[in-house]
C-alpha positions as CSV (number, residue, x, y, z in Angstrom):
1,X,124.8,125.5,80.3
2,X,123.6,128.8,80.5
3,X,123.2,132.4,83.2
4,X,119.7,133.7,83.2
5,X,118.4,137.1,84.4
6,X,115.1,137.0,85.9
7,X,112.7,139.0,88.6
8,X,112.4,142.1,88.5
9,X,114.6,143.3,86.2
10,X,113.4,141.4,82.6
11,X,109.3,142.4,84.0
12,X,109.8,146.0,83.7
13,X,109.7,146.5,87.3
14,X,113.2,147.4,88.6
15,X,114.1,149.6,91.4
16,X,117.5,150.4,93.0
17,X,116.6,150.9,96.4
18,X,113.4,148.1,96.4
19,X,114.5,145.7,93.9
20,X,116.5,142.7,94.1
21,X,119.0,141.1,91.0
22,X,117.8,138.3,90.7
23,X,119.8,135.5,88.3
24,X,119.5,131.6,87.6
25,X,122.4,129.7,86.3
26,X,121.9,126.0,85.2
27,X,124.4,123.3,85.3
28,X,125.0,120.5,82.9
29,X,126.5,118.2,86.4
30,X,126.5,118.2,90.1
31,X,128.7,120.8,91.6
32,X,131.6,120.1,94.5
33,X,131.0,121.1,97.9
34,X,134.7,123.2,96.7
35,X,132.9,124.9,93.7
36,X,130.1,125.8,95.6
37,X,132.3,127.5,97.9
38,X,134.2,129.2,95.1
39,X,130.9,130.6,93.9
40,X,130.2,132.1,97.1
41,X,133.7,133.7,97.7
42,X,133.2,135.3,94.1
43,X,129.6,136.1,93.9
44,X,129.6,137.5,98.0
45,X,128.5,141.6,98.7
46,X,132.3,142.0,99.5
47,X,133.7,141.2,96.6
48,X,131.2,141.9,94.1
49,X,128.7,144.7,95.6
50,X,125.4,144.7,94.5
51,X,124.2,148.3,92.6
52,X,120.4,147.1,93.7
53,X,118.5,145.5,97.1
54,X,120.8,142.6,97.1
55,X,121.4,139.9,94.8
56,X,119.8,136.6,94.9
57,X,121.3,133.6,92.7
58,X,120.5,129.8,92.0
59,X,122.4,127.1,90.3
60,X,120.3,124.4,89.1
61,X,121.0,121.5,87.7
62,X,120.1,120.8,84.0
63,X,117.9,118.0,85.5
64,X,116.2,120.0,87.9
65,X,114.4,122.8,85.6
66,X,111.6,119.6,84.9
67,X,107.9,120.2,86.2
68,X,108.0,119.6,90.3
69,X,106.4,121.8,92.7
70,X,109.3,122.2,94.8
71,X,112.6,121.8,92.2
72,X,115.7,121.2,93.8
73,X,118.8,123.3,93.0
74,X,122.7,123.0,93.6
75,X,123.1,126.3,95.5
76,X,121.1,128.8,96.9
77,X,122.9,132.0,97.7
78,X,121.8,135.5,98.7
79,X,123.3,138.8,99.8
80,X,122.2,142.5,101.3
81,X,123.7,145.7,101.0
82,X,121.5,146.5,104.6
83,X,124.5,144.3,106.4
84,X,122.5,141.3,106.5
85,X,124.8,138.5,106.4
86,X,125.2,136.3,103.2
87,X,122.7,133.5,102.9
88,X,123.9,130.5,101.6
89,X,121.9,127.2,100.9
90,X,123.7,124.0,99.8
91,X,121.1,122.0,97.8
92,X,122.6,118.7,98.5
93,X,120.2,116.8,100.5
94,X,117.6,119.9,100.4
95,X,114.1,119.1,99.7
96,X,113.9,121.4,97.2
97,X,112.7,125.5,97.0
98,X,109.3,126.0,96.0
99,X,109.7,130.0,95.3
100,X,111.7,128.2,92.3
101,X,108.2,127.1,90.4
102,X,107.5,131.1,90.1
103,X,111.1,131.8,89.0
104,X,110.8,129.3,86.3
105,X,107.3,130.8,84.8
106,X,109.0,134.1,84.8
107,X,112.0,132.6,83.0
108,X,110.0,131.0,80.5
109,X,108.0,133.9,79.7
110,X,110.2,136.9,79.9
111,X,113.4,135.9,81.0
112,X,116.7,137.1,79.7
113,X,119.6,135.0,78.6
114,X,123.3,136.5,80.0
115,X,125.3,133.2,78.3
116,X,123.4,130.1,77.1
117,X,121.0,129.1,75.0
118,X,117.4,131.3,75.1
119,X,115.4,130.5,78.2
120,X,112.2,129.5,76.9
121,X,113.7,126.1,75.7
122,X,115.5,125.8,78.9
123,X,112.8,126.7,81.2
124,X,109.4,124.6,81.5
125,X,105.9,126.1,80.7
126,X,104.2,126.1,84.1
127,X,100.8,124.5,84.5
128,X,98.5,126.7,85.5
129,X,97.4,124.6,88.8
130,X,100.9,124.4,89.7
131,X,101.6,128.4,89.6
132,X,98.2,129.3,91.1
133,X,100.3,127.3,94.2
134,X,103.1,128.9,94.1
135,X,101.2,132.3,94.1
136,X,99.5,130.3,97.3
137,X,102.6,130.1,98.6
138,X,104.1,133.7,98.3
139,X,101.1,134.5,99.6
140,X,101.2,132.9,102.6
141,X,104.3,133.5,103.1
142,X,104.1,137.6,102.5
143,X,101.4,137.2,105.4
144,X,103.6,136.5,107.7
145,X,107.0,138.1,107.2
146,X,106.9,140.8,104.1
147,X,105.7,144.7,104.2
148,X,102.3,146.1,103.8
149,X,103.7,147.5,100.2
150,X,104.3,144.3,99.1
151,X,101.5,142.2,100.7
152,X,99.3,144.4,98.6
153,X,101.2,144.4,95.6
154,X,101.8,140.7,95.3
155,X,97.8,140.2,96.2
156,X,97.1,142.3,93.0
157,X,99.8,140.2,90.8
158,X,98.2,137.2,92.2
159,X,94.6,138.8,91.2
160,X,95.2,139.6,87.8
161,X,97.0,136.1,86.7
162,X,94.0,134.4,88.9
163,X,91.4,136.4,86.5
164,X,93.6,137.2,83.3
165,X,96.5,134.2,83.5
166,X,98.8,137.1,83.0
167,X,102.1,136.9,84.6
168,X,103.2,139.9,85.5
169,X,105.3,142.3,87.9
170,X,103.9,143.6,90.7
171,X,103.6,147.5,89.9
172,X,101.8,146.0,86.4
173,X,98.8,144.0,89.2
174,X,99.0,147.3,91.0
175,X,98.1,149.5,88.0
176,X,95.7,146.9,87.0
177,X,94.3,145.9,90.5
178,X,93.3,149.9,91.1
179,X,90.7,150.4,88.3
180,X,88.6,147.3,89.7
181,X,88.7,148.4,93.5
182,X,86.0,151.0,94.8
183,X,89.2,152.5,97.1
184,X,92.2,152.6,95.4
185,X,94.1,154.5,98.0
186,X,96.4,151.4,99.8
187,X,97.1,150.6,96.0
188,X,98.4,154.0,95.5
189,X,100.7,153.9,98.5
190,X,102.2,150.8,98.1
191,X,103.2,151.9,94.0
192,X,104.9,155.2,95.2
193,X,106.6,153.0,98.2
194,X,107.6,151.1,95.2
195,X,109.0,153.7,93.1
196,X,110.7,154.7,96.3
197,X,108.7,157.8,96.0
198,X,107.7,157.6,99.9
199,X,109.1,155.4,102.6
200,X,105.3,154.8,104.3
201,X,103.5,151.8,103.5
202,X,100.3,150.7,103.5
203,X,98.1,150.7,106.6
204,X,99.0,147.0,107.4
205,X,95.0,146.0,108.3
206,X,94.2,147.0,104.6
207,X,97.1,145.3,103.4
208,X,95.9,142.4,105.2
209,X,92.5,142.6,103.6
210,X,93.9,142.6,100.1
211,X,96.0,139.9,100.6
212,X,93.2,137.9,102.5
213,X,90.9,138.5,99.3
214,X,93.6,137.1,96.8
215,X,93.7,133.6,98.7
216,X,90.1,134.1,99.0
217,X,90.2,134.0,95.1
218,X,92.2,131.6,94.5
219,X,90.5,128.9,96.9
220,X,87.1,130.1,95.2
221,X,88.9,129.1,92.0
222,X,89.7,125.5,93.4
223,X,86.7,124.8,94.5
224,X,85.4,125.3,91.3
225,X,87.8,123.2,89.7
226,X,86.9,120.5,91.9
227,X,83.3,120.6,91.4
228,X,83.8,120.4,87.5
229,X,85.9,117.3,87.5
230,X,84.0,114.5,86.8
231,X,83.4,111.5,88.9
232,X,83.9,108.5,87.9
């Protein structure tokens, strides 16, 4: 049905040496365990190298791109030009990718059609509720496993669509985030690690605290949600 570039790239924010390609293609039917294999042989950093980060790909099914806060998907599939092996992902039987919610607001808003019809009619709106998850989510995941640069870059994304409900890339929340902050100085170095202007991050105890303060928002917001629903 359709290839669709996403990420990075269609938000303005894309760097060679920090960014990866990140593309979605949707499927009209199921794919065969054998397709899904020929996709990998083609799409795989040794036969197709990847002029960025790495390349991260989907296939969903037409089906799948409905409202769910964890869509499930055909194929996952991922490479590295730092010789980290291929990741591959067969959806069948998978619960689902949650990370896929995010891609999908992206794709909806700003997302870039390489064959198909135009995204925004292929792609859902996302709720807000259900995005101010997913940001949940990347957070708590970029606690635990991503780099002080992009803790504290993702924290600011998250910040501005909390207070703004502007989706944007994360070098956009940085540039925003550092006019409301009294010290802008770990927002500075995580933008010029982005730009690939330095190779030193963050000090990771700030990055922490930024991070911290977005989740901090976003249950503040919750609460508040909660305490304006009516009871019946």
């Amino acid at each position: 049905m359709g290839v669709y570039l996403h990420g990075s790239a269609v938000l303005g924010d894309f760097s060679e040496d920090r960014s990866d390609i990140d593309v979605i293609a949707v499927s009209a039917r199921p794919l065969s365990w054998e397709e899904k294999q020929a996709i990998v042989e083609r799409l795989s950093q040794s036969a197709l190298p990847c002029p960025a980060r790495g390349f991260e790909f989907h296939v969903v099914g037409s089906d799948d791109t409905a409202l769910s806060e964890s869509p499930r998907f055909e194929l996952h599939f991922a490479t590295s030009t730092d010789g980290t092996p291929d990741r591959v992902v067969d959806g069948r039987g998978h619960s689902g990718d949650p990370d896929l919610v995010m891609h999908f607001a992206v794709l909806h808003e700003h997302g870039r059609a390489l064959v198909g019809p135009a995204p925004e009619g292929v792609f859902p709106a996302i709720p807000r509720p259900m995005l101010l998850e997913a940001f949940r989510g990347e957070l708590e995941w970029a606690m635990e496993n991503a780099s002080p640069s992009y803790q504290v870059l993702n924290a600011c994304r998250a910040w501005r669509y909390i207070d703004e409900g502007v989706l944007c890339s994360k070098t956009a929340g940085g540039e925003w985030a550092r006019e409301r902050v009294e010290d802008p100085s770990p927002i500075d170095v995580a933008l010029r690690h982005r730009r690939g202007l330095t190779d030193a991050n963050p000090d990771p105890e700030a990055a922490r605290a930024f991070l911290l303060d977005a989740l901090q928002r976003l249950e503040t917001l919750k609460r508040g949600r909660a305490s304006a629903t009516p009871r019946s």
